[in-house]
N, CA, C and O atoms as a DFTB+ gen file, in Angstrom:
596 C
 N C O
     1  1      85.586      97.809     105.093
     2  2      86.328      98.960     105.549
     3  2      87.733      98.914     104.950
     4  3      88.310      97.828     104.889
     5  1      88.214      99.837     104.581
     6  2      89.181     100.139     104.074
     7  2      89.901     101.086     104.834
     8  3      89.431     102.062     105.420
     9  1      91.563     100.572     104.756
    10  2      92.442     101.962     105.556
    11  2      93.744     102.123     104.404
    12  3      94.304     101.368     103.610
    13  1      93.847     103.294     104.734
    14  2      95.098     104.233     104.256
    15  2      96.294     103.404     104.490
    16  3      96.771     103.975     105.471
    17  1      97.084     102.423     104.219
    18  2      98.151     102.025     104.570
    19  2      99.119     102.606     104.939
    20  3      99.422     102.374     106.109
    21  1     100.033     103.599     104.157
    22  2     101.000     104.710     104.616
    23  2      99.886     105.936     105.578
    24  3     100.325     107.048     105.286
    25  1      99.082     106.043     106.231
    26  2      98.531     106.403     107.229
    27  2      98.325     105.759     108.059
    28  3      98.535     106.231     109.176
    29  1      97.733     104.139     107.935
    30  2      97.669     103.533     109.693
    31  2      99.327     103.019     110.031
    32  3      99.558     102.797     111.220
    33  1     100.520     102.818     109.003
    34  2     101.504     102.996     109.456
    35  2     102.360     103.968     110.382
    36  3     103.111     103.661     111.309
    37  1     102.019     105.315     109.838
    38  2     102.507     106.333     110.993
    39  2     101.655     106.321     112.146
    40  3     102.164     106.760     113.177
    41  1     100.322     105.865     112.206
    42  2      99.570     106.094     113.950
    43  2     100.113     104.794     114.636
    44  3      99.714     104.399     115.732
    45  1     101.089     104.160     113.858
    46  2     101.333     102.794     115.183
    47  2     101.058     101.493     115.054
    48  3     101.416     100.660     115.886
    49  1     100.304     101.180     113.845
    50  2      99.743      99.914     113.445
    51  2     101.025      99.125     113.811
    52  3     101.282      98.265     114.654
    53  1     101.762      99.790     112.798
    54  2     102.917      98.716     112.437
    55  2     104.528      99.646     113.174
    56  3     105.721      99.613     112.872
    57  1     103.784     100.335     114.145
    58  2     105.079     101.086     114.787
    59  2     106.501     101.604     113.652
    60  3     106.264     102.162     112.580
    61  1     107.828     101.323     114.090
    62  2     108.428     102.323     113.327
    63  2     109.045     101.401     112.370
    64  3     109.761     101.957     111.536
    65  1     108.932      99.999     112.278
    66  2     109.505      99.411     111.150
    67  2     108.420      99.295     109.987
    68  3     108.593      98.119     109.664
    69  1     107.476      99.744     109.209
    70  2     106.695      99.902     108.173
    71  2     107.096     101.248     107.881
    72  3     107.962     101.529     107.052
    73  1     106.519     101.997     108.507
    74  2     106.921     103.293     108.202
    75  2     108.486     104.209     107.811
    76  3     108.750     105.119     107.026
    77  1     109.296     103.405     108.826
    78  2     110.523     103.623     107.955
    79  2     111.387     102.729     106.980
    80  3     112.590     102.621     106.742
    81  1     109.929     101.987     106.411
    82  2     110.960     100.797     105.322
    83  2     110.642     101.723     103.935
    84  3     109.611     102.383     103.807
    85  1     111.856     101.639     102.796
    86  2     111.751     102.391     101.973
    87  2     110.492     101.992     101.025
    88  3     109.895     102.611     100.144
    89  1     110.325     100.528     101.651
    90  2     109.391     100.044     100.398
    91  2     108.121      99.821     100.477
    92  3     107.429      99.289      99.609
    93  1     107.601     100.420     102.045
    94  2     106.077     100.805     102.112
    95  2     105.364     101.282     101.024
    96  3     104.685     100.516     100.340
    97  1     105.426     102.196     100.846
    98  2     104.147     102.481      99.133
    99  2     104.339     100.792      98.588
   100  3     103.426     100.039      98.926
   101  1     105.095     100.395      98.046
   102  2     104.937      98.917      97.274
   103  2     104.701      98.019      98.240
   104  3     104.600      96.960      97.621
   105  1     104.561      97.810      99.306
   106  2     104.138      96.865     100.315
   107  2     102.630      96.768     100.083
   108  3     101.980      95.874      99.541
   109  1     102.197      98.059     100.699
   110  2     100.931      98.509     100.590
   111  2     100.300      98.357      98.740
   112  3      99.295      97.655      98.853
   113  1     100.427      98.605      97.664
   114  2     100.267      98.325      96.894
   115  2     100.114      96.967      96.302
   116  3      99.223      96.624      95.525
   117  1     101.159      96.183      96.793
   118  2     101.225      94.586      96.587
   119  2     100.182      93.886      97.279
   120  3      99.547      93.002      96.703
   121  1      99.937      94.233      98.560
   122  2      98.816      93.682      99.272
   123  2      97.621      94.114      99.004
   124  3      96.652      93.656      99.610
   125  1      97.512      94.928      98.190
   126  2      95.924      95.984      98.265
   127  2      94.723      94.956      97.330
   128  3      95.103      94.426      96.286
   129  1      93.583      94.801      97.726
   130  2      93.076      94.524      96.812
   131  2      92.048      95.704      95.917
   132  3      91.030      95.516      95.250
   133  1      92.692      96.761      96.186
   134  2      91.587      98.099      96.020
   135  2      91.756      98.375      94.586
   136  3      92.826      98.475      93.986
   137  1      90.522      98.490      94.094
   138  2      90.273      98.303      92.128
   139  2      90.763      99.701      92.147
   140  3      90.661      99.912      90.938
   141  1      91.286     100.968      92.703
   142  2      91.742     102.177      92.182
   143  2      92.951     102.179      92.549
   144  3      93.452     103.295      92.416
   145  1      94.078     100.919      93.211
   146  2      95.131     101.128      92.875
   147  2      95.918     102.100      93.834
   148  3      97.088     102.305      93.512
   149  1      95.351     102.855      95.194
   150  2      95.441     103.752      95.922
   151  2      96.433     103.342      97.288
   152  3      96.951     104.064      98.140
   153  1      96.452     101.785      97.082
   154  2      97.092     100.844      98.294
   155  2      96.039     100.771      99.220
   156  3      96.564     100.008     100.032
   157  1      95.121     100.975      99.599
   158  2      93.986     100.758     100.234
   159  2      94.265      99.741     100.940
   160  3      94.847      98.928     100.222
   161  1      94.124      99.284     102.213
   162  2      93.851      97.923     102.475
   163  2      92.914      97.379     103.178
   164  3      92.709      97.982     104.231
   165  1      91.979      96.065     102.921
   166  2      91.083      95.934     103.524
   167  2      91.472      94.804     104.742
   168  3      92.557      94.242     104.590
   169  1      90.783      94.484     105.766
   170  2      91.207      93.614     106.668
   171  2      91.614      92.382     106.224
   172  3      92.484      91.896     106.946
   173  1      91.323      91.778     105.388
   174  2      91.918      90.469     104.773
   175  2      93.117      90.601     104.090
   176  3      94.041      89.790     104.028
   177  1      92.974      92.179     103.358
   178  2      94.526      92.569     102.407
   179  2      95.813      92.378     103.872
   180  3      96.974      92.058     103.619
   181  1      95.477      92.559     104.889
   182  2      95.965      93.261     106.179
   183  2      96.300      91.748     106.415
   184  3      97.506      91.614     106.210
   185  1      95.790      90.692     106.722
   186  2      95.679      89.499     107.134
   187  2      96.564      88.759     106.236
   188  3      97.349      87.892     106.620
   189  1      96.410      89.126     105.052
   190  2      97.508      88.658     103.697
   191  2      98.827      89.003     103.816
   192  3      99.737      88.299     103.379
   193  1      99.014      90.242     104.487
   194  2     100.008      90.695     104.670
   195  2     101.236      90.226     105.764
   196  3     102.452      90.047     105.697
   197  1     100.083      90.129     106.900
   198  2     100.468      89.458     108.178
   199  2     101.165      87.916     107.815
   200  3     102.082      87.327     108.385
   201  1     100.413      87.559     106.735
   202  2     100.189      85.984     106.986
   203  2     101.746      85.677     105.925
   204  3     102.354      84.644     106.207
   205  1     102.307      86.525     104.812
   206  2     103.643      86.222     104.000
   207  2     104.556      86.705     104.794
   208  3     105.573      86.040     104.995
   209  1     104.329      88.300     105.571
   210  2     105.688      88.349     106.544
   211  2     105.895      87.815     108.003
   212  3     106.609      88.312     108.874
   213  1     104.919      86.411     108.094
   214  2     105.062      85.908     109.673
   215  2     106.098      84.702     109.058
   216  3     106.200      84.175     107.950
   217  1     106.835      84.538     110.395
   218  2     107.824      83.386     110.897
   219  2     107.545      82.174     109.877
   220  3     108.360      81.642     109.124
   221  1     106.116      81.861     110.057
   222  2     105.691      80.396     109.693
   223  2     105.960      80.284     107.910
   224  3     106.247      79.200     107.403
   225  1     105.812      81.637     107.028
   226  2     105.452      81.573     105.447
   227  2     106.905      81.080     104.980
   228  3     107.953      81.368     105.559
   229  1     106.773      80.226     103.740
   230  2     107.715      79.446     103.114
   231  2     108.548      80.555     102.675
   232  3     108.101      81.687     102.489
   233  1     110.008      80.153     102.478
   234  2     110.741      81.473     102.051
   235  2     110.689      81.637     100.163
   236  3     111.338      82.459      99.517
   237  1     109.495      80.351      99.465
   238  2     109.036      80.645      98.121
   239  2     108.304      81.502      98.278
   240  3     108.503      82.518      97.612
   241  1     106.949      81.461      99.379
   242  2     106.124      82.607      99.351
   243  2     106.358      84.172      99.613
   244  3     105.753      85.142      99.155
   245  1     107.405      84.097     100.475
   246  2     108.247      85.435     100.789
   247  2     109.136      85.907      99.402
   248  3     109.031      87.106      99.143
   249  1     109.929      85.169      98.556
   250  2     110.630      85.352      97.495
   251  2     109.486      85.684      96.451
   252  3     109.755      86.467      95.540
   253  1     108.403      85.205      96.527
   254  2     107.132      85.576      95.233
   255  2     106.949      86.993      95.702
   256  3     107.119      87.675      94.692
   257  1     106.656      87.886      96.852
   258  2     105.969      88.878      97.314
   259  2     107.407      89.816      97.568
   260  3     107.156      91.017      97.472
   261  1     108.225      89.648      97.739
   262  2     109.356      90.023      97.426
   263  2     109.587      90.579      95.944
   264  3     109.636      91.768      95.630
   265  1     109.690      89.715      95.283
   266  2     109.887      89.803      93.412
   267  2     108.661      91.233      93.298
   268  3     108.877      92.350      92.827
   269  1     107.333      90.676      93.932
   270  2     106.023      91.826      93.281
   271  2     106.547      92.788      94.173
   272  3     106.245      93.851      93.630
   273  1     107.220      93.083      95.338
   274  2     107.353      94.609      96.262
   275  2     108.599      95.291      94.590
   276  3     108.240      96.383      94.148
   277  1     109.509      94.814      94.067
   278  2     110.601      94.873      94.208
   279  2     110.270      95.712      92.289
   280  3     110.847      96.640      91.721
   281  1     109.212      94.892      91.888
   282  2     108.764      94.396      90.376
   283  2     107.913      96.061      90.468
   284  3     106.717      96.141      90.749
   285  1     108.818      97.328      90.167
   286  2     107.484      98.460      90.411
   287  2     106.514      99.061      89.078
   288  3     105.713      99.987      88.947
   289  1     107.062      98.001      88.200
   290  2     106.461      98.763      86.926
   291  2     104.961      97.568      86.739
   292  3     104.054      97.610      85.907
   293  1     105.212      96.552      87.913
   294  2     104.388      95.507      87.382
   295  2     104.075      95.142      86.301
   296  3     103.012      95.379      85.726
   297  1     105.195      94.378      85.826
   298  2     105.631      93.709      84.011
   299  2     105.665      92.434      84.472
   300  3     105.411      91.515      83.693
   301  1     105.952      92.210      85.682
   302  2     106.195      90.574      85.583
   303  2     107.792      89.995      85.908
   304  3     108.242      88.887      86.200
   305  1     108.443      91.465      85.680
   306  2     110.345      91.533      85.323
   307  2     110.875      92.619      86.067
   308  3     110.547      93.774      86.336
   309  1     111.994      91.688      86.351
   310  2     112.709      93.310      87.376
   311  2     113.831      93.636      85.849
   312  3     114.801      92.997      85.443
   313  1     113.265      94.705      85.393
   314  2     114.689      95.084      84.386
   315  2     115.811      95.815      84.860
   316  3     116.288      95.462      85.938
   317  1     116.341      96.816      84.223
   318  2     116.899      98.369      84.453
   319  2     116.493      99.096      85.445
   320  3     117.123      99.484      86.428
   321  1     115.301      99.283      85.115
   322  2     114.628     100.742      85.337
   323  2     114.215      99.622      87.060
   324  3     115.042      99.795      87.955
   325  1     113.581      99.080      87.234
   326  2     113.203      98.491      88.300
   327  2     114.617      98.475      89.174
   328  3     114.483      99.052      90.253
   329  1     116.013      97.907      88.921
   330  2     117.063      97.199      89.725
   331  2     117.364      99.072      90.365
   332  3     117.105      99.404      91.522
   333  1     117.780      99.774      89.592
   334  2     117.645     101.460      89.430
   335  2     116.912     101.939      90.949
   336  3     117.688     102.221      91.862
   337  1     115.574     102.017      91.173
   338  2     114.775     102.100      91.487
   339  2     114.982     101.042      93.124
   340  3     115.240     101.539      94.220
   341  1     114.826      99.879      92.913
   342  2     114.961      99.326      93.912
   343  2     116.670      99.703      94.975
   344  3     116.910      99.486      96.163
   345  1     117.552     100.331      93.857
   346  2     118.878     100.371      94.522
   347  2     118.950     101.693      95.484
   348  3     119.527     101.900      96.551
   349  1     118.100     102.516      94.630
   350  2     117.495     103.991      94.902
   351  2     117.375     103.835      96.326
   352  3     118.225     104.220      97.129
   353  1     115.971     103.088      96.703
   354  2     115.262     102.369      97.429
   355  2     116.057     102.318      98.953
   356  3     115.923     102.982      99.980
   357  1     116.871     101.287      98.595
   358  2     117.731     101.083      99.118
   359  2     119.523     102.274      99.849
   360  3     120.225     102.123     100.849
   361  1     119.549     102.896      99.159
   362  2     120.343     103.674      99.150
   363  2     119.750     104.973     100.119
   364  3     120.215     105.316     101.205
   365  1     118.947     105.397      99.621
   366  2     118.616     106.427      99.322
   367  2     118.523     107.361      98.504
   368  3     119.385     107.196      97.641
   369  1     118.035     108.099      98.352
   370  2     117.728     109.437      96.931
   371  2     118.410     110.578      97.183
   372  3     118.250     111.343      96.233
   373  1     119.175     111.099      98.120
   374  2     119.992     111.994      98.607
   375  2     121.086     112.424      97.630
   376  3     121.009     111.825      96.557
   377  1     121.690     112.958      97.685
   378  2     122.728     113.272      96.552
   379  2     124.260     112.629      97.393
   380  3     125.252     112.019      96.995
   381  1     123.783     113.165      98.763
   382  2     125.247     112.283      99.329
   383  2     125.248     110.530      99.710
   384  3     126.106     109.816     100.228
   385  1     124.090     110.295      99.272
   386  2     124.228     108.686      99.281
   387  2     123.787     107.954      97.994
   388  3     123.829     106.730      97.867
   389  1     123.259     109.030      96.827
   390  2     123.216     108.727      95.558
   391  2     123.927     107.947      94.942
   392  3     125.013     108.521      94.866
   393  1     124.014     106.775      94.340
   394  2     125.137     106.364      93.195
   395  2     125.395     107.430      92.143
   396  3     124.590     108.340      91.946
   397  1     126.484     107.306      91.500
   398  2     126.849     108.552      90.395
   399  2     126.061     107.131      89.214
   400  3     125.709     105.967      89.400
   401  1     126.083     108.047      88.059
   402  2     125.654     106.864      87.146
   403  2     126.656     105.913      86.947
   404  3     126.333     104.753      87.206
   405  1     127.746     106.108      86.567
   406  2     128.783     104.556      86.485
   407  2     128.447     103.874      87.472
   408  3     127.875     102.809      87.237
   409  1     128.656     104.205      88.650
   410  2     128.232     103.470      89.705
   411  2     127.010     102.488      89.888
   412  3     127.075     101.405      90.469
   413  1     126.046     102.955      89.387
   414  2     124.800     102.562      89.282
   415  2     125.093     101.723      87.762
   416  3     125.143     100.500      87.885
   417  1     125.220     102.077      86.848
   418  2     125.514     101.058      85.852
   419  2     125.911      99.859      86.169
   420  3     125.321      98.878      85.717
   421  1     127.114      99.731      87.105
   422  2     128.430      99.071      87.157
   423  2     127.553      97.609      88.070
   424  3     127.593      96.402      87.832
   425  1     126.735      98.477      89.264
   426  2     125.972      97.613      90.283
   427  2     124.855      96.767      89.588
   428  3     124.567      95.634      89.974
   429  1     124.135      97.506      88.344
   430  2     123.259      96.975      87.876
   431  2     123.640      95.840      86.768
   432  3     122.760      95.125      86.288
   433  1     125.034      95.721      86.389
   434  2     125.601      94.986      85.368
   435  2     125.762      93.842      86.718
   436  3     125.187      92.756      86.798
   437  1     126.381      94.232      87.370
   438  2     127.015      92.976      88.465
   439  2     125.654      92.032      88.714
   440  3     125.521      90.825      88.512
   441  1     124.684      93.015      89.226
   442  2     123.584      92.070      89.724
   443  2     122.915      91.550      88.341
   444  3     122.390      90.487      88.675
   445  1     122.761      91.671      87.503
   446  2     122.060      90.724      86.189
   447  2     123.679      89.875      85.544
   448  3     123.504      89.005      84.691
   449  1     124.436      90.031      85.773
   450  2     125.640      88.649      85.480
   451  2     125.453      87.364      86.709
   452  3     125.925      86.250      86.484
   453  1     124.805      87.632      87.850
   454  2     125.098      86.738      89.085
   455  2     123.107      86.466      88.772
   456  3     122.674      85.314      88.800
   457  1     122.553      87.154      88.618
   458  2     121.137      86.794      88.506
   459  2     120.455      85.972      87.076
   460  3     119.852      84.900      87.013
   461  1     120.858      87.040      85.900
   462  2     120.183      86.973      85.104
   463  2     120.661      85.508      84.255
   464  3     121.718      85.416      83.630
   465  1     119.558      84.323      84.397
   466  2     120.237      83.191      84.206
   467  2     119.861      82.916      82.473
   468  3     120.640      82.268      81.774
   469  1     119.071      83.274      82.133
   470  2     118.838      83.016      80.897
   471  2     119.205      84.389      79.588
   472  3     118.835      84.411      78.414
   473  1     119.868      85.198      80.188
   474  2     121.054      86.450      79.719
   475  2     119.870      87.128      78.681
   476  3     119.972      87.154      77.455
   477  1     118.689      87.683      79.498
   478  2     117.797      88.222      78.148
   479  2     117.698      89.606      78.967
   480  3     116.575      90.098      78.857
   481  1     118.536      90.318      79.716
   482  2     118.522      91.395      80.592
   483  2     117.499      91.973      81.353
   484  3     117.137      93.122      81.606
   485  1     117.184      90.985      81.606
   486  2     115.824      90.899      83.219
   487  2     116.272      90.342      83.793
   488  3     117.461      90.050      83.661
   489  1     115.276      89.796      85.004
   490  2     115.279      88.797      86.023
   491  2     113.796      88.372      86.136
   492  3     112.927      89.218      86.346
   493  1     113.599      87.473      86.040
   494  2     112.235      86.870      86.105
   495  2     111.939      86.304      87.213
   496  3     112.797      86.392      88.091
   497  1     110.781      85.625      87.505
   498  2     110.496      84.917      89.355
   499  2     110.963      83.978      89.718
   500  3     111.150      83.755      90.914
   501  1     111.411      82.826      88.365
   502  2     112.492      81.736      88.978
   503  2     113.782      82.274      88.693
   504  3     114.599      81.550      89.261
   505  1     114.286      83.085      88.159
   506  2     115.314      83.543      88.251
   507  2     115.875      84.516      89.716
   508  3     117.045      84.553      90.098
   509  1     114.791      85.196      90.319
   510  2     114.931      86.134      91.784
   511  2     115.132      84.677      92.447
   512  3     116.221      84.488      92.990
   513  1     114.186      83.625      92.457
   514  2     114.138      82.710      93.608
   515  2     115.081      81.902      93.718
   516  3     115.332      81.299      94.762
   517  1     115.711      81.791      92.664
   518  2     117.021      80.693      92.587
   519  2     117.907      82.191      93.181
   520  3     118.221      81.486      94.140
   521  1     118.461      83.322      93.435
   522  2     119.031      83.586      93.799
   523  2     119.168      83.838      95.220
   524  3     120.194      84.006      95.878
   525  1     117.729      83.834      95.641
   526  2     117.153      83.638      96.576
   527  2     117.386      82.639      97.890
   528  3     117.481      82.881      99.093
   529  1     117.436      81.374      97.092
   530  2     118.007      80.127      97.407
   531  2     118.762      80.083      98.156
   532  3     118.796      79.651      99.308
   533  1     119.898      80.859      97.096
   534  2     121.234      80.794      97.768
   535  2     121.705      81.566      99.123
   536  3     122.786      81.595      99.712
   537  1     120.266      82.267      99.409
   538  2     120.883      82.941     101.212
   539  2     119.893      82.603     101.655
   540  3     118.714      82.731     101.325
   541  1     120.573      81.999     102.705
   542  2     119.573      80.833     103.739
   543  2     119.131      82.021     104.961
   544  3     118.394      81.691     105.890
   545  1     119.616      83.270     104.844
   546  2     118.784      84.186     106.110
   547  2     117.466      85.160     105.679
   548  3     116.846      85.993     106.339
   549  1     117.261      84.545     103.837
   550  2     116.156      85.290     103.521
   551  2     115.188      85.462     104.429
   552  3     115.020      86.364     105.250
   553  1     114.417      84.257     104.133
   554  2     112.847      83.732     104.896
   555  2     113.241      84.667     106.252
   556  3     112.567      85.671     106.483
   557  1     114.414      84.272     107.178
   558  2     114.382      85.054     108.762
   559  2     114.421      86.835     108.380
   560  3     114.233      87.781     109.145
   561  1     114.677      86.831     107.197
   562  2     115.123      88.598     107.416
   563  2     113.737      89.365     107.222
   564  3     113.337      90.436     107.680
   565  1     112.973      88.138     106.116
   566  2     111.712      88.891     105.687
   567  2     110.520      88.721     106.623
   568  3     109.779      87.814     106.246
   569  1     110.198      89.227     107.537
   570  2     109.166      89.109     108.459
   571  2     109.051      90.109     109.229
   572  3     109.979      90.905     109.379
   573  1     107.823      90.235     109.876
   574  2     107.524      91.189     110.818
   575  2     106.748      90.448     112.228
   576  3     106.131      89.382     112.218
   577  1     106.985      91.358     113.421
   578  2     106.807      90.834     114.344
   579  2     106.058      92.033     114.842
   580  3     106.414      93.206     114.724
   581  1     104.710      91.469     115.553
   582  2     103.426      92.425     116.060
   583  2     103.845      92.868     117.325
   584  3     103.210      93.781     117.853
   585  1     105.252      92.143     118.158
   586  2     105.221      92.490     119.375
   587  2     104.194      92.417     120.201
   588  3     103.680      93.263     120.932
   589  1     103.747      90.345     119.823
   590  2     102.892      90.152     120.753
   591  2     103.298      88.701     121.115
   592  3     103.396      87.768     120.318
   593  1     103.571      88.658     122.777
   594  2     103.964      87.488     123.422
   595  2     103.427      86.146     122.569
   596  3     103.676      85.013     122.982
């Protein structure tokens, strides 16, 4: 059996923190094992899911599934067009919370001078995780809780 991910999110599965995270479609996508690519998820994709954003998962395994939510062109690399995209993400797409382009340039230069360790204008998976490293509230920030005693 297979479910709609951005559909059993709005009936309540995952109440209002899935549904209002910007990065549901790529959540759902990252976990899917569905050969058409649709985010599909099957109960084990669901169980996979459960099992990187619970309390107990290493904050390497959270920083790997992190990198793939984050990675939307699935290259392997967060470049430009990905940091862009993820800031988007983050921001919002609105025009009043838009970056202007300098702005967005300026953010995307900052974050590949503090990231990009081997200066080839990506970020690669030991390169996210070593930055990773360095904030010890990752692992606690990345998780979800079923709201069950």
């Amino acid at each position: 059996m297979l479910w709609n991910c951005s559909l059993r999110s709005q009936s309540g599965l995952w109440g209002s923190r899935l549904s209002a995270n910007p990065f549901q479609d790529r959540i759902c996508r990252v976990f899917s094992t569905a050969e058409d690519g649709d985010g599909s998820m099957s109960f084990e994709d669901f169980l996979d899911l459960l099992s990187v954003f619970s309390d107990s998962a290493t904050a390497e395994i959270k920083s790997h599934y992190a990198f793939r939510i984050f990675d939307f062109d699935d290259d392997g690399i967060l470049d430009r067009k990905d940091l862009e995209k993820l800031v988007n993400c983050l921001t919002g797409e609105g025009d009043e919370t838009r970056l202007s382009e300098s702005e967005m340039d300026q953010l995307i230069q900052n974050i590949l001078e503090e990231s990009d360790i081997d200066k080839d204008g990506t970020i690669n998976l030991s390169e996210f995780q070593h930055v990773i490293s360095r904030s010890p509230d990752f692992a606690s920030e990345v998780e979800c809780s079923m709201g069950i005693p």
